[in-house]
N, CA, C and O atoms as CSV, one atom per row, in Angstrom:
chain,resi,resn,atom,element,x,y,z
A,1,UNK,N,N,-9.192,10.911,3.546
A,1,UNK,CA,C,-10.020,10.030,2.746
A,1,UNK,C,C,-10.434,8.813,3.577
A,1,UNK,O,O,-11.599,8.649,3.939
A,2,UNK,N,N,-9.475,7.996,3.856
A,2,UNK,CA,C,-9.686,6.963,4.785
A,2,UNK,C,C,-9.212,6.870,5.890
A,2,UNK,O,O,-8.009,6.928,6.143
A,3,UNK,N,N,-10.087,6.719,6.664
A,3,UNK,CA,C,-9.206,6.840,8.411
A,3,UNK,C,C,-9.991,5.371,9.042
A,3,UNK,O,O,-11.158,5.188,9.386
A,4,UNK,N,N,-8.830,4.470,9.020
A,4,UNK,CA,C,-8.771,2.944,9.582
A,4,UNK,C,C,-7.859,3.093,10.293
A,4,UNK,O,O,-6.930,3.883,10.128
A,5,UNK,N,N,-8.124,1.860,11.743
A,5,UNK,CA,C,-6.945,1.207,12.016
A,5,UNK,C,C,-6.787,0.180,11.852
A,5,UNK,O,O,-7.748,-0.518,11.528
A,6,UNK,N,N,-5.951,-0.181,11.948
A,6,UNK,CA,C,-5.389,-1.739,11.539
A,6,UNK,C,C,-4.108,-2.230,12.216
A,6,UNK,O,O,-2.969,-1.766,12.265
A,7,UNK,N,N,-4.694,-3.352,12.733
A,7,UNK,CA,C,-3.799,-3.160,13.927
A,7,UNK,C,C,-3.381,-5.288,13.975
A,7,UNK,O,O,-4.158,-6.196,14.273
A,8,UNK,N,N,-1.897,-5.373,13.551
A,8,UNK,CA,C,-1.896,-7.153,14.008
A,8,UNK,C,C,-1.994,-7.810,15.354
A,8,UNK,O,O,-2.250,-9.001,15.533
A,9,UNK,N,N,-1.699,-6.656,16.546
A,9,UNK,CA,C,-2.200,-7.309,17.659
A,9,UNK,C,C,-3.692,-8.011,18.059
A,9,UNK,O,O,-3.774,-8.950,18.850
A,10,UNK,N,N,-4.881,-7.383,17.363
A,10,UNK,CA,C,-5.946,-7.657,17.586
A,10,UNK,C,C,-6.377,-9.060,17.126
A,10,UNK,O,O,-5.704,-9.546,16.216
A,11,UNK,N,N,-7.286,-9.704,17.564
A,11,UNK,CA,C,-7.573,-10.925,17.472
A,11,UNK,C,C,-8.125,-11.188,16.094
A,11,UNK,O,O,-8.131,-12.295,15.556
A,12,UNK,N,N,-8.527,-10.217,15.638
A,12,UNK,CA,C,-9.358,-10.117,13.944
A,12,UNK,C,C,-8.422,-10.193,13.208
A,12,UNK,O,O,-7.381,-9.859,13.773
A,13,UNK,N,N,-8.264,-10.572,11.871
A,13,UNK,CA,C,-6.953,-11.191,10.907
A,13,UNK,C,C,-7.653,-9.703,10.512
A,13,UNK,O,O,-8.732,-9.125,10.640
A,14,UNK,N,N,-6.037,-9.432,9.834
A,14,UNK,CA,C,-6.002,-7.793,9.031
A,14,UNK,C,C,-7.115,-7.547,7.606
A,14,UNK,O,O,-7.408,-6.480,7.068
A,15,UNK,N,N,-7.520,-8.773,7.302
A,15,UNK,CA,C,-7.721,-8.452,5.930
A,15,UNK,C,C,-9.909,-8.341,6.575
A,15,UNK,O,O,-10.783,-7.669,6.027
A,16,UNK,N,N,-10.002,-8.906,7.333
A,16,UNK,CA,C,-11.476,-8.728,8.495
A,16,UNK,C,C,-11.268,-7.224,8.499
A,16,UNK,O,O,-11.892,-6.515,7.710
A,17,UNK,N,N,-10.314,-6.673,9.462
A,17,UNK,CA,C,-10.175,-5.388,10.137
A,17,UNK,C,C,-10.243,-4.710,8.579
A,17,UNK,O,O,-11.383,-4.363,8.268
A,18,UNK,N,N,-9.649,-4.573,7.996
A,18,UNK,CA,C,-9.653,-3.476,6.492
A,18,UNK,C,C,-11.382,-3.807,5.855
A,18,UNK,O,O,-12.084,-2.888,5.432
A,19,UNK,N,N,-11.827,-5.195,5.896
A,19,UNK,CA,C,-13.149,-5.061,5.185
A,19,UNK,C,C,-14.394,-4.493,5.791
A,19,UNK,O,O,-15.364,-4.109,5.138
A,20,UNK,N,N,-14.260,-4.466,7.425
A,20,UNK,CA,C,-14.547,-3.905,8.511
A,20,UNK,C,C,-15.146,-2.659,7.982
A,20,UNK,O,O,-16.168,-2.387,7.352
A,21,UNK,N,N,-14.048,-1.939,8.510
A,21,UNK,CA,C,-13.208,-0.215,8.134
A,21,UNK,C,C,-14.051,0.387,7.321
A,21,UNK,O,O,-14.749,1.348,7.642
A,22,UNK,N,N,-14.016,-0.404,5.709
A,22,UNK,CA,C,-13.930,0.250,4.420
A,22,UNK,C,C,-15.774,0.109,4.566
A,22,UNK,O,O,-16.382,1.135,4.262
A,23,UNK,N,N,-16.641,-1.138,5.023
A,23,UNK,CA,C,-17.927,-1.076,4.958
A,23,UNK,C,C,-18.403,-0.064,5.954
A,23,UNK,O,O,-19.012,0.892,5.474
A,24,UNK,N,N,-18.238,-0.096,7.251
A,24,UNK,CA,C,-18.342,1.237,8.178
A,24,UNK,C,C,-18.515,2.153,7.441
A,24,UNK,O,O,-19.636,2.547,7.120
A,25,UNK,N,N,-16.728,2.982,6.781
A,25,UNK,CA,C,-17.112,3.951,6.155
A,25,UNK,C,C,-17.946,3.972,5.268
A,25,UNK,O,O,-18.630,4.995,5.241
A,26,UNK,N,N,-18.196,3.054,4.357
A,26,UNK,CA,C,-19.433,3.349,3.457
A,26,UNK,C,C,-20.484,3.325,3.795
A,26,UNK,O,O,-21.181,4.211,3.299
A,27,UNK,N,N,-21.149,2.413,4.725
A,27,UNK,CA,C,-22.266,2.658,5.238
A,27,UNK,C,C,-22.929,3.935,5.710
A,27,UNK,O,O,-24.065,4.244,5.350
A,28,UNK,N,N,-21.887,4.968,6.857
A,28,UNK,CA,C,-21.868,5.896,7.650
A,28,UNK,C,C,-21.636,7.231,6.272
A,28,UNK,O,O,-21.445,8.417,6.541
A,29,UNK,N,N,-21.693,6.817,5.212
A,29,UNK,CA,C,-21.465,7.616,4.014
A,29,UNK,C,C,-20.869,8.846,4.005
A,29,UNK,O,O,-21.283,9.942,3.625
A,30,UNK,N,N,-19.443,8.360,4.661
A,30,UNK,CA,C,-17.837,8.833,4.735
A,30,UNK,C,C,-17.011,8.837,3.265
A,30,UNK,O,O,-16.282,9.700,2.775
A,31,UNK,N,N,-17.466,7.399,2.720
A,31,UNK,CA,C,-17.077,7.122,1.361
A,31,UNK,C,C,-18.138,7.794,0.489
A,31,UNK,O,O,-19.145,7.174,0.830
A,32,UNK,N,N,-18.500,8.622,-0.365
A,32,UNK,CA,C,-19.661,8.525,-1.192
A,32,UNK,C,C,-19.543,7.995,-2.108
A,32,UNK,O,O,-18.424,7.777,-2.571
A,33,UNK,N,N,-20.937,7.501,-2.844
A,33,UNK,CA,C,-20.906,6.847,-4.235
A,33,UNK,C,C,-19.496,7.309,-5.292
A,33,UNK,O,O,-19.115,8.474,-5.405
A,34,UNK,N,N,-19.107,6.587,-5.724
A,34,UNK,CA,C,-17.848,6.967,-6.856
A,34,UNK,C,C,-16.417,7.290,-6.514
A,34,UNK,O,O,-15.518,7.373,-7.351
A,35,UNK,N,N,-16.250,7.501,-4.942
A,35,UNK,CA,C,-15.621,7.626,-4.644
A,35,UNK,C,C,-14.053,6.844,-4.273
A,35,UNK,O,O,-13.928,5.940,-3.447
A,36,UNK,N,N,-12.963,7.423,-5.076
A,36,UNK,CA,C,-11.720,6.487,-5.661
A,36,UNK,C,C,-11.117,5.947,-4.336
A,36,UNK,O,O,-11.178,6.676,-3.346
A,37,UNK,N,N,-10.553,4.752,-4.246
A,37,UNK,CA,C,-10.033,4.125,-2.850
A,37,UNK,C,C,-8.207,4.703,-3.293
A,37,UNK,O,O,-7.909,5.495,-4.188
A,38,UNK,N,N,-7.598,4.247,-2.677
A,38,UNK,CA,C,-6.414,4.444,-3.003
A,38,UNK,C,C,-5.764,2.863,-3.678
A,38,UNK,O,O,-6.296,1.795,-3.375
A,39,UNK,N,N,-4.864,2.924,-4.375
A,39,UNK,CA,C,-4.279,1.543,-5.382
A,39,UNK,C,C,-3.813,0.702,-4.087
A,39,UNK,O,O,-3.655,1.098,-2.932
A,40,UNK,N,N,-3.668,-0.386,-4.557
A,40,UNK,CA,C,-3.539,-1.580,-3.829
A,40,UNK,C,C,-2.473,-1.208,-2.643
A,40,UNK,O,O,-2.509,-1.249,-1.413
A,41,UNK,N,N,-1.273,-0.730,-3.861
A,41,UNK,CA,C,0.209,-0.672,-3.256
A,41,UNK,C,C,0.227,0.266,-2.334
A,41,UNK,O,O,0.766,0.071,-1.244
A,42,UNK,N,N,-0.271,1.229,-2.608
A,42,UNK,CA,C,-0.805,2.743,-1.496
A,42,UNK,C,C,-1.249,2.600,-0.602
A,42,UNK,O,O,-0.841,3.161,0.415
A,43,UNK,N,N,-2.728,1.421,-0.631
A,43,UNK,CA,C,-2.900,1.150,0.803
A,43,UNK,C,C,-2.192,0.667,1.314
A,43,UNK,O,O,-1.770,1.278,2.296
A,44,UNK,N,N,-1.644,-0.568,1.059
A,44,UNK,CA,C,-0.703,-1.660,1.502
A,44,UNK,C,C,0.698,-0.622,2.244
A,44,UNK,O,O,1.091,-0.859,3.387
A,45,UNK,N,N,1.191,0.280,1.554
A,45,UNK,CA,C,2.330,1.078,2.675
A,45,UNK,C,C,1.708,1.838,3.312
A,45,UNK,O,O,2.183,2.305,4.347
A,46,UNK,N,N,0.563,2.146,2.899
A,46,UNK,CA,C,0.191,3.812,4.549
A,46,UNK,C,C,-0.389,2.826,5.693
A,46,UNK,O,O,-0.313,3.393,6.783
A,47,UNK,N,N,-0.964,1.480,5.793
A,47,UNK,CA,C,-1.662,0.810,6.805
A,47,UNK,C,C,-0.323,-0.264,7.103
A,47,UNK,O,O,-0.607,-1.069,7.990
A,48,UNK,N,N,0.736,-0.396,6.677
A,48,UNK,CA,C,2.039,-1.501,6.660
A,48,UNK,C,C,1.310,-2.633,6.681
A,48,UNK,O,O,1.026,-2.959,7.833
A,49,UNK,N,N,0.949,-3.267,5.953
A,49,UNK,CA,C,0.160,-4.476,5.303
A,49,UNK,C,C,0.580,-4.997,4.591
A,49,UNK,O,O,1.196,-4.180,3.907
A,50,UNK,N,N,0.780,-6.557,3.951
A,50,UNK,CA,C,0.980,-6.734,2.631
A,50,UNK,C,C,0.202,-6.308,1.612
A,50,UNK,O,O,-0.906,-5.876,1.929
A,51,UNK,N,N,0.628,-6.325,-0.033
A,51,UNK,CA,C,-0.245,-5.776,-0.788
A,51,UNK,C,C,-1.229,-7.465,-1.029
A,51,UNK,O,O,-2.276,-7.419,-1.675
A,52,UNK,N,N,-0.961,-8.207,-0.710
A,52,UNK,CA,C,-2.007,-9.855,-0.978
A,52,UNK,C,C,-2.961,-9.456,0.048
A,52,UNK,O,O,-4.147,-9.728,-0.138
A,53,UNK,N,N,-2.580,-8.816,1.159
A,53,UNK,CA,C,-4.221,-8.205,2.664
A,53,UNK,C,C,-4.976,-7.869,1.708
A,53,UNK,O,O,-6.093,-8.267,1.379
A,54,UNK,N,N,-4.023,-6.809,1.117
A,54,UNK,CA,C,-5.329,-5.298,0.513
A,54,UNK,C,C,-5.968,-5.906,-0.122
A,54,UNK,O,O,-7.175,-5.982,0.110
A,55,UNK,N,N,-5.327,-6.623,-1.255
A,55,UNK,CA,C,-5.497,-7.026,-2.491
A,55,UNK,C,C,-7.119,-8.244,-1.945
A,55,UNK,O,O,-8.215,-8.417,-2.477
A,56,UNK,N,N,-6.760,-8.567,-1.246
A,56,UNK,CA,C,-7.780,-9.691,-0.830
A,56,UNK,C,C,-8.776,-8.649,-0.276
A,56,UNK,O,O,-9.785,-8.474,-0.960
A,57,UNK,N,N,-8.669,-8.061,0.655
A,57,UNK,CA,C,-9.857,-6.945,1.495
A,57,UNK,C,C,-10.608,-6.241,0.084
A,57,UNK,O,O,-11.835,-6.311,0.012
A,58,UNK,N,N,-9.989,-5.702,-0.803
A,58,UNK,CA,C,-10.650,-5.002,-1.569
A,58,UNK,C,C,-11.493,-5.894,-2.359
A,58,UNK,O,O,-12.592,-5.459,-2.704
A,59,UNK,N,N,-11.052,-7.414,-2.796
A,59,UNK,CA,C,-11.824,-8.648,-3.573
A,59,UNK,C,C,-12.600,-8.914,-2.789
A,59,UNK,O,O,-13.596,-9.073,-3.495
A,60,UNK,N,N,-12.877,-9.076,-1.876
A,60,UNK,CA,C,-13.733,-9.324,-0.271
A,60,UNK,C,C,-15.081,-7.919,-0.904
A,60,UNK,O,O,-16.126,-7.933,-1.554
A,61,UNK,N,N,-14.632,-7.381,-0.548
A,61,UNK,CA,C,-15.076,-6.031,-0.857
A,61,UNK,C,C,-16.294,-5.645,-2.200
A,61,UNK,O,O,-17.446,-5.212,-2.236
A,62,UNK,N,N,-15.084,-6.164,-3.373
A,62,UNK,CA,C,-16.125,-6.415,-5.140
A,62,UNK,C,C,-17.447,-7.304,-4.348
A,62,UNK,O,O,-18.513,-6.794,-4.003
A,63,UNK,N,N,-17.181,-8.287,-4.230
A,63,UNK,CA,C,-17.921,-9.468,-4.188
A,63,UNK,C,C,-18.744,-8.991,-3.440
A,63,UNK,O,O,-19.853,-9.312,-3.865
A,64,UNK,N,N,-18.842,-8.264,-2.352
A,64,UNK,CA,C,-19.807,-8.182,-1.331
A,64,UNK,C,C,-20.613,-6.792,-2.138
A,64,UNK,O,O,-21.685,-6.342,-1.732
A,65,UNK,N,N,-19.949,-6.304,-3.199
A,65,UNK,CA,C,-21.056,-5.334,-3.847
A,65,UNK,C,C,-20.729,-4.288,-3.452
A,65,UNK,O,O,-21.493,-3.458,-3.946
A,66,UNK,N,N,-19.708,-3.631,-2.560
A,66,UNK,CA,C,-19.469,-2.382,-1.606
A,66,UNK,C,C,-18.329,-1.678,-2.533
A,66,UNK,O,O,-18.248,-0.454,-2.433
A,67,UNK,N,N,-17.654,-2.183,-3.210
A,67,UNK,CA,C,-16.751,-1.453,-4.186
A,67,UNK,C,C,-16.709,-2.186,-5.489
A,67,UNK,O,O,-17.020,-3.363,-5.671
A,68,UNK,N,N,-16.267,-1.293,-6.394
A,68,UNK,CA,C,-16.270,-1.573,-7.752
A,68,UNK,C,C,-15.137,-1.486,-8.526
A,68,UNK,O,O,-14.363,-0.530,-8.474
A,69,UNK,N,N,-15.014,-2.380,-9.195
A,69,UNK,CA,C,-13.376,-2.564,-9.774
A,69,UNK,C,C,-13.250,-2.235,-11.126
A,69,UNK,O,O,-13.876,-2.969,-11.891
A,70,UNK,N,N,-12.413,-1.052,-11.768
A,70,UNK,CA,C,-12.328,-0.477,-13.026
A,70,UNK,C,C,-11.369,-0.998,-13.115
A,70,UNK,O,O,-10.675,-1.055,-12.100
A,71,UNK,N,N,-10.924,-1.562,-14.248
A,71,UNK,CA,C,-9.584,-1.967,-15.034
A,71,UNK,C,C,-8.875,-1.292,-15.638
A,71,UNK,O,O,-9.118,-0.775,-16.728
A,72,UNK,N,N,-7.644,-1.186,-14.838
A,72,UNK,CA,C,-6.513,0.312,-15.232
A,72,UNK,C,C,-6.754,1.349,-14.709
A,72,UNK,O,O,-6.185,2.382,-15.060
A,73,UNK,N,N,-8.044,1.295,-13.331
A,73,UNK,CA,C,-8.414,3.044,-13.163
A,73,UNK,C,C,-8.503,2.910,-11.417
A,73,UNK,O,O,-8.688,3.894,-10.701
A,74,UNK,N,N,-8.313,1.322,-10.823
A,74,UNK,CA,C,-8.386,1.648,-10.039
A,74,UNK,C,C,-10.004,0.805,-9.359
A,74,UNK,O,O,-10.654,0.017,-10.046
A,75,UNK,N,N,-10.369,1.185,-7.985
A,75,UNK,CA,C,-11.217,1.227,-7.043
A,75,UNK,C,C,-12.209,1.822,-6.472
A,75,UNK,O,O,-11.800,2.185,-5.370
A,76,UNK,N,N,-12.960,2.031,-6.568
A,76,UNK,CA,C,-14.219,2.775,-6.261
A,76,UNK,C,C,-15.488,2.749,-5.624
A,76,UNK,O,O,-16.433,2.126,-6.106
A,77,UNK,N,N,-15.559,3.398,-4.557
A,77,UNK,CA,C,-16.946,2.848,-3.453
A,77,UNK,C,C,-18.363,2.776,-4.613
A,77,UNK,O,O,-18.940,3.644,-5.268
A,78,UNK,N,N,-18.565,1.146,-4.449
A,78,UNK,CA,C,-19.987,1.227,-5.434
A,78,UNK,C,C,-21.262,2.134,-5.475
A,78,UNK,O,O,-21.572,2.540,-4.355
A,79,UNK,N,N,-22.085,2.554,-6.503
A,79,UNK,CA,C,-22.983,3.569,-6.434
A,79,UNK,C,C,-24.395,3.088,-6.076
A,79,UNK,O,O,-25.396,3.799,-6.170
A,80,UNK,N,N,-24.378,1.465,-5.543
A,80,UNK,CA,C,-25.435,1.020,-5.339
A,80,UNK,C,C,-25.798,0.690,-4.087
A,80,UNK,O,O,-24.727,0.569,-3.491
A,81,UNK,N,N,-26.661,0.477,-3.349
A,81,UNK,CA,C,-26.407,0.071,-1.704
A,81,UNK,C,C,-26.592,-1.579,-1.608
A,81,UNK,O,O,-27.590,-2.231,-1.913
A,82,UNK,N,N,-25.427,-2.011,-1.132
A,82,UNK,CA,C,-25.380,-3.386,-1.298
A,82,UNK,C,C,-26.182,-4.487,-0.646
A,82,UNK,O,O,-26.123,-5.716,-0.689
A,83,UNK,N,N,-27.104,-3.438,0.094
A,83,UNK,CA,C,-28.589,-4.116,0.735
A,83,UNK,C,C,-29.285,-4.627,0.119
A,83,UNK,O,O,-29.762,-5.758,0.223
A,84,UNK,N,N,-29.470,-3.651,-0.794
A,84,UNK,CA,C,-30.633,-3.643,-1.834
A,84,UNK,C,C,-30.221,-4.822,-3.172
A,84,UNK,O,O,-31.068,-5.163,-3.998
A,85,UNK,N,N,-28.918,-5.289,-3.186
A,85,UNK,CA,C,-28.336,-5.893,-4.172
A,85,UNK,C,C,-28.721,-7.712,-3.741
A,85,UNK,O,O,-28.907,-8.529,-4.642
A,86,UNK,N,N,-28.771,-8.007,-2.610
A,86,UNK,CA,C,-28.893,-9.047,-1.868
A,86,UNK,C,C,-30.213,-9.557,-1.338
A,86,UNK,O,O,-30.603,-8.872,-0.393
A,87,UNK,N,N,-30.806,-10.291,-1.576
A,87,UNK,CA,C,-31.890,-10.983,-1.118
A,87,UNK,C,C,-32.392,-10.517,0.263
A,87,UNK,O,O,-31.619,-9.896,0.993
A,88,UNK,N,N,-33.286,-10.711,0.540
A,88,UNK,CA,C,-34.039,-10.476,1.662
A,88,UNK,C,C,-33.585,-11.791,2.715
A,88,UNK,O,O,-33.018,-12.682,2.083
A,89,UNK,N,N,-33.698,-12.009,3.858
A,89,UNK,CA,C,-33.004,-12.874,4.363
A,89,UNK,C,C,-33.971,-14.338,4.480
A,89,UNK,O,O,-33.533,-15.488,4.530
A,90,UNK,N,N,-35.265,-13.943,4.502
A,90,UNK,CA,C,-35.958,-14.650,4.214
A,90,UNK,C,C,-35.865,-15.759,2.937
A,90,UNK,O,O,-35.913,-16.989,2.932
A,91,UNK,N,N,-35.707,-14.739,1.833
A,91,UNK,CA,C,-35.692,-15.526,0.258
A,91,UNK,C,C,-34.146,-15.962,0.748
A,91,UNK,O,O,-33.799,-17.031,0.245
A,92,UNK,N,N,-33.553,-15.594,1.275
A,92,UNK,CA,C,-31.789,-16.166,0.766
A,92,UNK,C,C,-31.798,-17.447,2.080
A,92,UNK,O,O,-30.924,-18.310,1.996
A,93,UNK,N,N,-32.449,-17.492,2.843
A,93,UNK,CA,C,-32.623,-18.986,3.560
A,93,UNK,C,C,-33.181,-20.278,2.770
A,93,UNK,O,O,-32.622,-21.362,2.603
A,94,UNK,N,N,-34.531,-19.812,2.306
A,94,UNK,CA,C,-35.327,-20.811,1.740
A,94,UNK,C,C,-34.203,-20.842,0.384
A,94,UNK,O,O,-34.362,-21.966,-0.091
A,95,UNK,N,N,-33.295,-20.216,-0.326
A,95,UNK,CA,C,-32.587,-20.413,-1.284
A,95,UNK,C,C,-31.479,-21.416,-0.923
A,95,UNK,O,O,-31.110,-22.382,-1.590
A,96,UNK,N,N,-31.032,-21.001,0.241
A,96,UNK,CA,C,-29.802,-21.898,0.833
A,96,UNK,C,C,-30.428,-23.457,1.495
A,96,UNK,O,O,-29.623,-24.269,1.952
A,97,UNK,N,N,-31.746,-23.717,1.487
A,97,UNK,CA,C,-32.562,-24.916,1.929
A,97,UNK,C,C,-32.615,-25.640,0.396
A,97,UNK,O,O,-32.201,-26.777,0.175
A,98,UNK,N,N,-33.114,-24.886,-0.446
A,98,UNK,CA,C,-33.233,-25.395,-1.812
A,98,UNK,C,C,-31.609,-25.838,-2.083
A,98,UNK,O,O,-31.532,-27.019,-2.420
A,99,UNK,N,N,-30.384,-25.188,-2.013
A,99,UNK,CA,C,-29.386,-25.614,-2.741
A,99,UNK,C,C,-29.041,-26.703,-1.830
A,99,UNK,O,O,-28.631,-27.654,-2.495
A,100,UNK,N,N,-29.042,-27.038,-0.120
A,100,UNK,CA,C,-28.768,-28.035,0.152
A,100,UNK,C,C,-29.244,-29.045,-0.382
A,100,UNK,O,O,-28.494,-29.929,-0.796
A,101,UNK,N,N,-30.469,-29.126,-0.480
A,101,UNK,CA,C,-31.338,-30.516,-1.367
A,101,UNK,C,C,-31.034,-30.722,-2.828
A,101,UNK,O,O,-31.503,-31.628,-3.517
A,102,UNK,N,N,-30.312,-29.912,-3.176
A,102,UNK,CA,C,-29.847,-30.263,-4.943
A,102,UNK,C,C,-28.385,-30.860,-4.354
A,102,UNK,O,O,-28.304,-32.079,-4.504
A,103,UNK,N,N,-27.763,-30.528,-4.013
A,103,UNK,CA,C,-26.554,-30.756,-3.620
A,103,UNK,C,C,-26.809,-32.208,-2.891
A,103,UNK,O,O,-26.157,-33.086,-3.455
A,104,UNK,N,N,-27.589,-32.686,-1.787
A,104,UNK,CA,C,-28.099,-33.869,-0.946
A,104,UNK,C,C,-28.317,-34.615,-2.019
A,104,UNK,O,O,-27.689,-35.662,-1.859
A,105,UNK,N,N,-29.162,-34.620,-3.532
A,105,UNK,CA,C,-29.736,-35.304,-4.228
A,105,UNK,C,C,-28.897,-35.436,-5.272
A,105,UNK,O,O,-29.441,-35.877,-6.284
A,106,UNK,N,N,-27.393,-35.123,-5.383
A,106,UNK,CA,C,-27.077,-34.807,-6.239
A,106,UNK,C,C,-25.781,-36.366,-5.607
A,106,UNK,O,O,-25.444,-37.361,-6.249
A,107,UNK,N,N,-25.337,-35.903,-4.025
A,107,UNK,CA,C,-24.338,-37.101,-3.572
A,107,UNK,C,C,-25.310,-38.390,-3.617
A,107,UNK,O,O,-24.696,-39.456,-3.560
A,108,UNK,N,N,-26.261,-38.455,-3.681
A,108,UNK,CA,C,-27.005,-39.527,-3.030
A,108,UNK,C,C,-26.854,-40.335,-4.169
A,108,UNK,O,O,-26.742,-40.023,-5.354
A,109,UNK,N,N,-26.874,-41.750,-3.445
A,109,UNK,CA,C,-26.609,-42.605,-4.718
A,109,UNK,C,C,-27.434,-44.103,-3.940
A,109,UNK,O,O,-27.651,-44.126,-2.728
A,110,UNK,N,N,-27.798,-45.210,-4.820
A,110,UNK,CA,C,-28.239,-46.614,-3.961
A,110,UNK,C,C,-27.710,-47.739,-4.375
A,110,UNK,O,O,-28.253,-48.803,-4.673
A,111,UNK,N,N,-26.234,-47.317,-4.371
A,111,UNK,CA,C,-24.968,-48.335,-4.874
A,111,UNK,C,C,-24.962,-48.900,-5.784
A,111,UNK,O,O,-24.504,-50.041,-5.735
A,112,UNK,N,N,-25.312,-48.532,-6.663
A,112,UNK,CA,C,-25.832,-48.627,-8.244
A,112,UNK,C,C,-25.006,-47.656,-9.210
A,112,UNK,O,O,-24.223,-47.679,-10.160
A,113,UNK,N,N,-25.590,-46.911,-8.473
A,113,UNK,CA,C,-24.935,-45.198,-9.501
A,113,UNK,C,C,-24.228,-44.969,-9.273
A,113,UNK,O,O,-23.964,-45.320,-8.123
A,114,UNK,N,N,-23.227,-44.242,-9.937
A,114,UNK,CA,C,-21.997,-43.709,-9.623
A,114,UNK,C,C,-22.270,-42.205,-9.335
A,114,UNK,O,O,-22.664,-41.549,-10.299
A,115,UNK,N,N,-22.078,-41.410,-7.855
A,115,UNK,CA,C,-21.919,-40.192,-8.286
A,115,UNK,C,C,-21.494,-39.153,-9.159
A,115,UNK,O,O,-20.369,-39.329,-9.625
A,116,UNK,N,N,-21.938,-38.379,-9.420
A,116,UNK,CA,C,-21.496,-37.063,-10.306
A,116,UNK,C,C,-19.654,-35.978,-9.810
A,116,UNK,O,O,-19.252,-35.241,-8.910
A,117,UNK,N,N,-19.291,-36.403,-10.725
A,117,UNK,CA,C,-17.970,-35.719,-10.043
A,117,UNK,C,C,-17.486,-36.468,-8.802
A,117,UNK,O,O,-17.595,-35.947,-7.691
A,118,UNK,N,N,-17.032,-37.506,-8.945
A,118,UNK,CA,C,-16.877,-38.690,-8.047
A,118,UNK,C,C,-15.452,-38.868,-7.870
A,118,UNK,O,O,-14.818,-39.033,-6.828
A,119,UNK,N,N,-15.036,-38.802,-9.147
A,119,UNK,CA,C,-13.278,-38.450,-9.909
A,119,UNK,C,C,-13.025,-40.367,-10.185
A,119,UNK,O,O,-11.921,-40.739,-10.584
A,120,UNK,N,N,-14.137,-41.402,-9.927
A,120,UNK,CA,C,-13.556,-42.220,-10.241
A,120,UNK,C,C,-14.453,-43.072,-11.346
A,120,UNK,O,O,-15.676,-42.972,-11.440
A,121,UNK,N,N,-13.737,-43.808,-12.050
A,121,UNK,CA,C,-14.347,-44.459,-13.363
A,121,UNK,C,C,-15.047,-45.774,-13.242
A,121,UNK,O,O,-14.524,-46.778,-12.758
A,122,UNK,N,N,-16.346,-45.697,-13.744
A,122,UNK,CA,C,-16.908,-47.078,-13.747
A,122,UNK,C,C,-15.903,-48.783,-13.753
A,122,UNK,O,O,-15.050,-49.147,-14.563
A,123,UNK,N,N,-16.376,-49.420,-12.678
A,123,UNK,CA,C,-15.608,-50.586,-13.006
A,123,UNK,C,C,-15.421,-51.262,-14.527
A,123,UNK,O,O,-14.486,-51.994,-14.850
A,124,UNK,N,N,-16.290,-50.935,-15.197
A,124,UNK,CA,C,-16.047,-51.679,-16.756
A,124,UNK,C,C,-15.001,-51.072,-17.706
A,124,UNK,O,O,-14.528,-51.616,-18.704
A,125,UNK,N,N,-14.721,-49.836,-17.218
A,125,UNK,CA,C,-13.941,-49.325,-17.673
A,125,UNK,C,C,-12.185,-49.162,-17.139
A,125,UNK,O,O,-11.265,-48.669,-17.791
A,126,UNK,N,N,-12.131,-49.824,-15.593
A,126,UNK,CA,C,-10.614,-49.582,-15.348
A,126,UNK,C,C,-9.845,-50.646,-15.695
A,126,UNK,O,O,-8.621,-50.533,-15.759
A,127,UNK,N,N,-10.369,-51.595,-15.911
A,127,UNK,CA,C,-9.565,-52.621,-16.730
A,127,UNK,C,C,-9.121,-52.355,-18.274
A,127,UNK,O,O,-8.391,-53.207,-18.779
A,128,UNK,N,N,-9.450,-51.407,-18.940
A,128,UNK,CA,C,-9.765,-51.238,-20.398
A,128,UNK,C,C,-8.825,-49.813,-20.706
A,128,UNK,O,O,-8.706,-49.234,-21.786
A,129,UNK,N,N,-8.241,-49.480,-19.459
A,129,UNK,CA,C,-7.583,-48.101,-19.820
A,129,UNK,C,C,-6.564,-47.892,-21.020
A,129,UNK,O,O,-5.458,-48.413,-20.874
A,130,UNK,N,N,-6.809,-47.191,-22.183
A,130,UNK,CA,C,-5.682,-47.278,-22.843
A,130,UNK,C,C,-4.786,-46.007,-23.000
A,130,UNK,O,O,-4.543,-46.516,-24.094
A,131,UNK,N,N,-4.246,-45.150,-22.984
A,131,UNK,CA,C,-3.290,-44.340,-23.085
A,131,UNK,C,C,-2.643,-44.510,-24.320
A,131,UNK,O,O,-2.087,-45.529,-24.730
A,132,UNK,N,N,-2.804,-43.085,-25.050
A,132,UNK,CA,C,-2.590,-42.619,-26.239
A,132,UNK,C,C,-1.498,-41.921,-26.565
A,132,UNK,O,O,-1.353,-41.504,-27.714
């Protein structure tokens, strides 16, 4: 089913090398669509890994769209191609230009304002603290 190595001598942290592996094989469509991974704990003893590697490689994995997570059933190479799930690189730049400038406009302040999520309380108010 799966043929990885995984290896702690190598300079790549284990949980890289397993997310590696598992996209290869799917790409090279070794894995096919639907196809069941083995449970956390299973991988974690046939590769001698912790099960927090796997457990992380395979969440690595959801997120990037390349496997799919059933509840109670297990792991499964996704049926979608995770190319196609992701922006064009073009749109996902000008997206990542747009969120810097919300984010830039969002710290910016002209010592007046208090930032947003700042964690600290207007001066009119720290004198006035009451506790309930």
């Amino acid at each position: 089913m799966l043929s990885l190595t995984v290896s702690p001598t190598r300079d790549q942290p284990l949980t890289d090398q397993i997310v590696a592996g598992i996209r290869r094989q799917i790409d090279d469509r070794h894995l096919r669509p639907g196809a069941k991974l083995p449970s956390i704990r299973s991988f974690a003893a046939t590769y001698k890994v912790s099960r927090f590697t796997a457990a992380e490689a395979y969440d690595r994995l959801v997120a990037m769209g390349y496997l799919q997570s059933r509840r109670g059933a297990g792991f499964y190479a996704a049926s979608t191609t995770p190319a196609a799930m992701h922006p064009a690189p073009a749109e996902s730049h000008q997206r990542n230009e747009q969120l810097v400038w919300l984010i830039r406009q969002l710290r910016a302040t002209d010592g007046t304002a208090m930032p947003a999520g700042s964690g600290t309380l207007p001066s009119v108010y720290s004198n006035k603290l009451t506790i309930y």
